[in-house]
Phi, psi and omega in degrees: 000146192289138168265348137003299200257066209173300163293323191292274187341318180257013181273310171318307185278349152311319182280358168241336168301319208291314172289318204287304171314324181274006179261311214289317137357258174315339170276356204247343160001147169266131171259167201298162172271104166236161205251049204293184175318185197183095207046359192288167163222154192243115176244142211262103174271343159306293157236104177305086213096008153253167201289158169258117165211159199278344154330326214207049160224188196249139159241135185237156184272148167333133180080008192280325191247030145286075189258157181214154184196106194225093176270014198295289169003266169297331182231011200031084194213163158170130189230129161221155187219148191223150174212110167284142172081185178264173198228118145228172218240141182238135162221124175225172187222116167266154188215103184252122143315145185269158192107338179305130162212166188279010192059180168305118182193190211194179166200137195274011166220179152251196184226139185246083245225128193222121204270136198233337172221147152093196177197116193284145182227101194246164191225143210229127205261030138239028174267149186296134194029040166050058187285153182254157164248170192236080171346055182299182197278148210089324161354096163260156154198176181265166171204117167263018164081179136099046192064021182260117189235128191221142179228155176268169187189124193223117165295340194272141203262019172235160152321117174275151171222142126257176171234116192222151179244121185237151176238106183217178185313148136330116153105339178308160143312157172240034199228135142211148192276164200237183176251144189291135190273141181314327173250030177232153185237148189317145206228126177227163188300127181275147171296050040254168179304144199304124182298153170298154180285147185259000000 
């Protein structure tokens, strides 16, 4: 036997063995527990009846949402935001049917969100035993994004809506779906999905 053609052999079925574990790998995946919406509907407040999307957001150039503002004095007030890179920026309108939630999910900047109808229950998947708090209509809070995962939810037997202003990378998604957190509790879409708000 040649030993030439001896050494070569187990070099060849390496090289087919190696893509056949990585296809079979990738067919075989688990896929993630990502959480999407559940009845919310997202309307584009910027531009109405086009989708949010970064086409259809406001854009700013790096050093446009560098504000600085120091009123302490006169109003015992003073605000500053320093933003690297460009921007856009979203005002949307969320509108939860009750039974509705935003599913598990993040955003890569923040958001600034004022419950305008109804009452919101959000729930923040790092709070110690994921207590949620509750949002009447008038409300604002904040989400700073940036991997803080969270989901809203109106628990309440009227339509809830916010209204919210995001700040994210140019060009990002301002949306990312989460995974369900371990310590938090499942929430699943009813059957059928919660009707729209009139």
């Amino acid at each position: 036997m040649n030993s030439l053609t001896n050494f070569k052999k187990p070099q060849i079925l390496s090289l087919l063995i190696a893509p056949a574990l990585v296809i079979i790998a990738v067919l075989t995946a688990v896929p993630a527990d990502a959480t999407p919406s559940c009845g919310v509907t997202t309307s584009n407040l910027l531009y109405p009846g086009q989708p949010v999307d970064s086409a259809h957001a406001a854009h700013f150039l790096d050093g446009a949402l560098d504000l600085m503002c120091n009123e302490h004095d006169q109003y015992g007030w003073a605000l500053k935001t320093k933003v690297k890179g460009d921007s856009d920026v979203y005002i949307v309108q969320n509108t939860f049917p009750p039974g509705a939630d935003s599913g598990w999910h993040t955003h890569p900047g923040p958001s600034l969100i004022t419950v305008t109808a109804g009452t919101i229950t959000a729930y923040e998947a790092d709070a110690p035993n994921c207590t949620p708090t509750i949002y009447n209509t008038g409300d604002s809070f904040t989400d700073l994004g940036c991997g803080d995962v969270h989901l809203l939810r109106n628990e309440g037997p009227v339509c809830a809506i916010t209204i919210v202003v995001q700040i994210v990378p140019a060009g990002q998604v301002r949306r990312i779906d989460a995974d369900q957190p371990p310590n938090c509790p499942a929430f699943t879409c009813p059957s059928p999905t919660p009707s729209p708000c009139p």
